[in-house]
C-alpha positions in Angstrom: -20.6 -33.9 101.1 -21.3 -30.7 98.7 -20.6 -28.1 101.6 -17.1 -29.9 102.0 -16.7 -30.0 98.3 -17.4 -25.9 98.1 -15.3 -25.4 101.6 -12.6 -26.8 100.2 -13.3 -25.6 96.2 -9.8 -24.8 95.5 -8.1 -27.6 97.1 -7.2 -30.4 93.7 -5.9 -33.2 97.2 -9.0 -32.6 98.8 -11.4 -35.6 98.1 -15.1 -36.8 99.6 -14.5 -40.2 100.3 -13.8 -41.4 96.7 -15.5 -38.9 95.3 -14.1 -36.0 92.7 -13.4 -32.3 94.5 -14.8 -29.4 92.9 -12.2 -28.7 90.5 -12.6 -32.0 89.4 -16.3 -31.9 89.5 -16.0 -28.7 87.0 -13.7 -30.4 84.6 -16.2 -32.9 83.8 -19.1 -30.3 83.1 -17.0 -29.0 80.7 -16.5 -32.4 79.1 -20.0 -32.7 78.8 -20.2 -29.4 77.5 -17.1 -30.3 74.8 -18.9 -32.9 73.7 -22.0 -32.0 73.7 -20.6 -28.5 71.3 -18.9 -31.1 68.8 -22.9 -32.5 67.2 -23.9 -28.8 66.5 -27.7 -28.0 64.8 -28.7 -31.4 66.6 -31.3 -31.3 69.0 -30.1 -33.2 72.4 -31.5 -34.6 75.3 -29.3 -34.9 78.2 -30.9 -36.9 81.1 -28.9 -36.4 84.7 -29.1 -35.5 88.3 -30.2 -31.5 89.0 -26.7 -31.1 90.8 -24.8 -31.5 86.8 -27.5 -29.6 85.2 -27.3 -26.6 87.8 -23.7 -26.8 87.2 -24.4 -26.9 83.0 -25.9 -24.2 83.6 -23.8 -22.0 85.9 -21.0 -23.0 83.0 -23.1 -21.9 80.5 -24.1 -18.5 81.8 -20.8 -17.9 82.7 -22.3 -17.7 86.5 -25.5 -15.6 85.9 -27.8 -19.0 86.8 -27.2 -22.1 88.9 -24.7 -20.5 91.9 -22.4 -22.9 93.5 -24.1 -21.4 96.4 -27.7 -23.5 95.0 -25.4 -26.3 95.0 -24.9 -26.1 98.8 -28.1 -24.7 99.5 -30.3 -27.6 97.4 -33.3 -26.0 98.4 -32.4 -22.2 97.8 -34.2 -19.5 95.6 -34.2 -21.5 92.4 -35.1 -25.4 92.7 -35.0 -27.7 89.9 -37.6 -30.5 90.5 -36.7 -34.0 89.8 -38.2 -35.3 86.2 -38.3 -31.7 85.1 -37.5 -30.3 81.7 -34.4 -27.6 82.0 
């Protein structure tokens, strides 16, 4: 599942199951992050699984929060609990 996804992170033909690949994965964080820039001043609530906010947030810090490394490691140094507020 996600360790496949990171082994093979630069590999666009690799797939899990049906699933996206990491590259993919990453395009569409940044969709959500496009769209979310274009309503600018508005306050926003964006309700998801802690794998796409850890991954907001790795895109938004330009790597400084939410490794790809947490991603693999779900219960590493830096847990986001389900029903939090991030």
């Amino acid at each position: 599942g996600v360790l496949g996804m990171h082994l093979h992170a630069g590999d666009r033909s690799w797939h899990f199951g049906n699933g996206e690949n990491l590259l993919e994965f990453r395009e569409r964080i940044q969709k959500i992050l496009d769209l979310l820039a274009q309503t600018p001043g508005e306050h926003i609530v964006v309700v998801t699984h802690r794998g796409v906010i850890n991954a907001i947030r790795f895109a938004v810090t330009k790597g400084l929060a939410g490794s790809p490394r947490r991603l693999i490691l779900a219960a590493g140094v830096e847990i986001l609990a389900n029903g939090s507020i991030t």
